[in-house]
C-alpha positions in Angstrom: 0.0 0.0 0.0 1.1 3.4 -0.8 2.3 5.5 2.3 0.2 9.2 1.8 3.1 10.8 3.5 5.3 9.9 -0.1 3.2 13.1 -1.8 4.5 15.6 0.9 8.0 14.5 1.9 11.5 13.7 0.7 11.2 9.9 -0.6 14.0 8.7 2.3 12.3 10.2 4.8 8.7 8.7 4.5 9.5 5.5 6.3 11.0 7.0 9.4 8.3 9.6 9.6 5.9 7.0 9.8 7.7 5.6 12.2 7.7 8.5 14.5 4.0 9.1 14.2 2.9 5.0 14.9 5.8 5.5 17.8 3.9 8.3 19.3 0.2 7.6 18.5 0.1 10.6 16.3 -3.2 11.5 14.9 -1.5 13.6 11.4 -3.9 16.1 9.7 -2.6 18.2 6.6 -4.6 21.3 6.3 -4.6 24.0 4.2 -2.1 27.4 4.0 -1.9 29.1 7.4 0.5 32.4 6.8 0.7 32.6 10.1 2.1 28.9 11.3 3.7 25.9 9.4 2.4 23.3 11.9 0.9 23.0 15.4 0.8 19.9 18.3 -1.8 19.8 20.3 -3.3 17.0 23.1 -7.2 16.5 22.6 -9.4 15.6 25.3 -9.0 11.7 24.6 -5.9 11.9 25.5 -4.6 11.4 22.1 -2.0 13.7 20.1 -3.0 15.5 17.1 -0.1 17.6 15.0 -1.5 20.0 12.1 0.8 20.5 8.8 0.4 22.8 6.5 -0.4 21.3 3.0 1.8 23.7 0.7 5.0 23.3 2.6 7.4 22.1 0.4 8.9 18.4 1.3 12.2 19.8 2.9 10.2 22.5 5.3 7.3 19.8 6.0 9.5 17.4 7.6 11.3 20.0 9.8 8.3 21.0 11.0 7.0 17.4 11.5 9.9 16.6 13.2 9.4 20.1 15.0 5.9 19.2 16.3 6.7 15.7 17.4 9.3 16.9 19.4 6.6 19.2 21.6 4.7 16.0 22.3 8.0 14.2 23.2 9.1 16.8 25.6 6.0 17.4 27.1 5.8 13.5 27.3 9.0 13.4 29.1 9.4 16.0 31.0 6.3 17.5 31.8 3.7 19.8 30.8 5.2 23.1 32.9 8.3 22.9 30.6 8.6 26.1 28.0 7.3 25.1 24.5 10.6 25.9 23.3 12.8 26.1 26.2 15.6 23.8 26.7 14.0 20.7 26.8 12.3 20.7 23.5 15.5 21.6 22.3 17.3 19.0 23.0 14.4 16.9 22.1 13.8 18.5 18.6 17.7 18.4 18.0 17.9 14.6 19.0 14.4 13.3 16.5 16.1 15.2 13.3 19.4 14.4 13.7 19.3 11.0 11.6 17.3 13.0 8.9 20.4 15.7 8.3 22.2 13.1 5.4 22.5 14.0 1.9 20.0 11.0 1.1 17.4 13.2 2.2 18.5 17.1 2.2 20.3 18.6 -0.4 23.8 19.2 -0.4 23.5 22.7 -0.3 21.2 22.8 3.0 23.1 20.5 5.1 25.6 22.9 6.4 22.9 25.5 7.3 20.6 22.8 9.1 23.9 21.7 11.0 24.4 25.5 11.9 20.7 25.8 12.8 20.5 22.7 15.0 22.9 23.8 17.4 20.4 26.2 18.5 17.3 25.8 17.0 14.7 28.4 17.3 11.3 28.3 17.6 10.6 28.9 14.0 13.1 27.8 11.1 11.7 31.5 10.0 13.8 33.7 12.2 16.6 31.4 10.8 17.3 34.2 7.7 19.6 32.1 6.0 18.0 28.5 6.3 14.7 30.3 5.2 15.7 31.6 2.3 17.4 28.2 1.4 14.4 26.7 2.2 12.2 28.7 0.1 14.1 27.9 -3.1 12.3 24.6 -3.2 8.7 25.9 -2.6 6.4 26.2 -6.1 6.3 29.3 -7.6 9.0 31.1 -5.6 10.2 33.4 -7.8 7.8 35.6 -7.3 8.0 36.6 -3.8 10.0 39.8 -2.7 11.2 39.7 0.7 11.6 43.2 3.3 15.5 43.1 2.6 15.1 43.5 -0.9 13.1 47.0 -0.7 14.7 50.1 -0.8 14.6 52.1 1.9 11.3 54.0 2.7 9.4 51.6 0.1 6.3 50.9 1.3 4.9 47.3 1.1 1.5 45.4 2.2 1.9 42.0 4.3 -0.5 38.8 4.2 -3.1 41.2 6.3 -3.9 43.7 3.6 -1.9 46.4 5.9 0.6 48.8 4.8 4.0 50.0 6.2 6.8 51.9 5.1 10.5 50.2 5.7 12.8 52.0 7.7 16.5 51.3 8.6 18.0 47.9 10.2 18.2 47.2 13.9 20.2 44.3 14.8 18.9 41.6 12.6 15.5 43.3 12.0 14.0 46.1 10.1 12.2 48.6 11.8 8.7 49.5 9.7 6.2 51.9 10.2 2.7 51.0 9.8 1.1 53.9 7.8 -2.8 53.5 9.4 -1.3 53.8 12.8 2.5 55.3 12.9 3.2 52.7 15.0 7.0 50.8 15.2 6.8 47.1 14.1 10.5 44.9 13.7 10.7 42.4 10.6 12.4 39.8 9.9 14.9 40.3 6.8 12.8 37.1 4.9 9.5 38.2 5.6 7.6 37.9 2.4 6.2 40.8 1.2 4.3 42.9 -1.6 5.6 46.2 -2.9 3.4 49.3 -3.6 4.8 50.8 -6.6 1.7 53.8 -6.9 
């Protein structure tokens, strides 16, 4: 029979997903587009686990965050449910499930050395990772599209997934501080965010 999980991630990687989910009773649903979250673990009232994944991912982002929601229910699991969602613990965890999926079977070459750099740390979104989330968007359909906040000029203004404008100021740090236009109000953005320019 034909594993459903072939159609959504990297061919080497299907089996030991599978794995992980009949390992820790995981009740899988792959929904549709969420801008605002790639995936999300949750325990239902029966007691049973249910991880969310976004449908349009591409294969190399739907594993990570597979692997990235697992490890929530595996920390929690083992340590408790007072730990921080992504405090120490669920590092470790998270950094301990993807390890044997960072091989050049299943990753390509080119992303190898920024998952090895990411998993030392990893964050709580593979987003605020600038460089591994650009890599990572090479693969997804369509992305030559997009224009990301660190490709504007200065003082562009742009609209985000919302429908609301800002105007992009100068770089703090890592971040860009923006200006909404309704409000006047200071908002920080990552360098990858995804954007639309306003050429008017």
């Amino acid at each position: 029979m034909d594993n459903p999980l072939r159609k959504y991630l990297p061919e080497r990687a299907v089996e030991p997903c599978f794995e992980l989910i009949r390992t820790y009773r995981v009740q899988l649903k792959i929904v549709n587009h969420r801008v605002t979250r790639h995936g999300d673990y949750r325990m239902l009232p029966n007691g049973l686990h249910q991880i969310t994944v976004n449908a349009t991912l591409n294969p190399y982002r739907f594993l990570i965050t597979l692997v990235h929601e697992i490890a929530h229910l595996v920390a929690f699991e083992k340590h408790g449910r007072r730990i921080k969602p992504h405090g120490p613990e669920w590092k470790h965890t998270f950094q301990y499930l993807m390890l044997p999926f960072i091989r050049p079977e299943i990753f390509p070459s080119k992303l190898l050395p920024l998952l090895a750099k990411h998993f030392k740390n990893p964050k709580a979104s593979s987003d605020t990772d600038t460089h591994l989330s650009l890599a990572l968007k090479q693969f997804d359909v369509g992305h030559s599209d997009k224009t990301y906040i660190f490709q504007l000029p200065l003082g562009s203004v742009f609209r985000i997934y919302n429908g609301k404008l800002f105007k992009k100021g100068n770089k703090r740090v890592k971040r860009y501080e923006c200006v909404e236009i309704a409000t006047g109000k200071v908002y920080l953005f990552q360098p990858n965010a995804e954007v639309e320019l306003i050429t008017d």
